[in-house]
C-alpha angles and dihedrals in degrees: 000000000000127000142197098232117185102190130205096264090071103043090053081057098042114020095163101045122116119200121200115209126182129189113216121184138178090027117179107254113240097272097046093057082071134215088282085053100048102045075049094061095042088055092049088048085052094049085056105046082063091047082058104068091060088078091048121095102155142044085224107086097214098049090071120092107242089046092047088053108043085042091055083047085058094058093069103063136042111266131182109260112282091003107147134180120281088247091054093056090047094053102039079064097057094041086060091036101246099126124206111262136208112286106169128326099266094043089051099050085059092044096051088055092045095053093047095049110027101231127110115264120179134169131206136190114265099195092054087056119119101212124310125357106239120187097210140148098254122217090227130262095080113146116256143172119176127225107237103032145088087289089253121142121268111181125197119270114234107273086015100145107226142128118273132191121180092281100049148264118013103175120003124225090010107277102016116085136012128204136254091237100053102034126123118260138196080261113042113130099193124039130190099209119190136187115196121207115187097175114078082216093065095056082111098052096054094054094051083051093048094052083040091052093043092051093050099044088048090047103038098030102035082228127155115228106222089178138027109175148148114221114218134174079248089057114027120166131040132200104237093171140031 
């Protein structure tokens, strides 16, 4: 069995945050979603990249409120220098009009609803997964190779905030970078797909962009969602795996 455990180092940082997790099998490989699928997908991630303007009031990055407030929840943990929230990165793009294009199938689907919606989504390999998935604040020392860069090692910092199987780091400074063994892949089959809301305001957001995410990735990936859940410091931990 595996399991999404949110420990108690998390919820002292952050009392008020709601996680949505969802739980997807059986997904199409990238070619078998098909060239229909996929222009369907790029126009979906177009629609989006407007959507997101209606959550941009400056041309400053952090004077808009996702941004503010995902910047002040940085504060509270150790973070590699520079290192910013996934939703900061996808609408700096837009601000300087450089929309976020299609990546793979799976990748695309997230980044479409966190555009939309302006809150981070990420999604992780479940089958690459070493027990169960913790969000913890490490004590540093965890292995780590980051997607995107030269393939050399980047462990986790002490009170950093990131996900954590058996092997190491999945995902650094929560919601920054993943990692090259647990990423999703043309042809990943199961995905663990989370959306992170740090504003007690936007519960209700997170909830419209969970039921979005779980139908997309059911229309677009063929995919069967096993799970379709929001994490709370009422209700912690969720079985992802039997």
């Amino acid at each position: 069995m595996k399991r999404f455990v949110t420990e108690d180092s998390f919820w002292q940082l952050f009392p008020d945050a709601a996680i949505g997790v969802i739980v997807a099998r059986g997904m199409r490989s990238a070619d078998e979603v098909g060239e229909q699928g996929r222009a369907e997908l790029a126009s979906l991630l177009e629609g989006a990249n407007r959507l997101a303007e209606r959550h941009i009031t400056s041309d400053t990055i952090s004077e808009n409120e996702p941004v503010r407030a995902w910047r002040e929840a940085y504060r509270r943990f150790k973070t590699k220098k520079g290192a910013r929230c996934s939703i900061e990165n996808l609408l700096k793009r837009v601000i300087k009009g450089r929309p976020v294009g299609p990546i793979t199938p799976s990748v695309d689907v997230y980044n479409a609803v966190s555009l939309k919606y302006a809150l981070p989504v990420g999604g992780e390999d479940i089958d690459s997964f070493a027990g169960d998935l913790r969000l913890t604040v490490t004590q540093g020392g965890d292995a780590f190779v980051p997607l995107g860069e030269d393939g050399a090692e980047d462990p986790t910092l002490p009170g950093e905030l990131c996900y954590l199987d058996d092997e190491g780091a999945v995902c650094r400074c929560w919601n920054w970078r993943d990692g090259v063994r647990t990423a999703l892949t043309d042809d990943s089959v199961n995905a663990f797909l989370v959306i992170e809301c740090v504003e007690p305001g936007r519960v209700g957001d997170c909830r419209a962009a969970l039921d979005e995410l779980a139908e997309l990735v059911e229309r677009y990936l063929g995919a069967t969602i096993a799970v379709k859940r929001l994490v709370t410091a009422a209700d912690r931990e969720v079985v992802i795996e039997d």
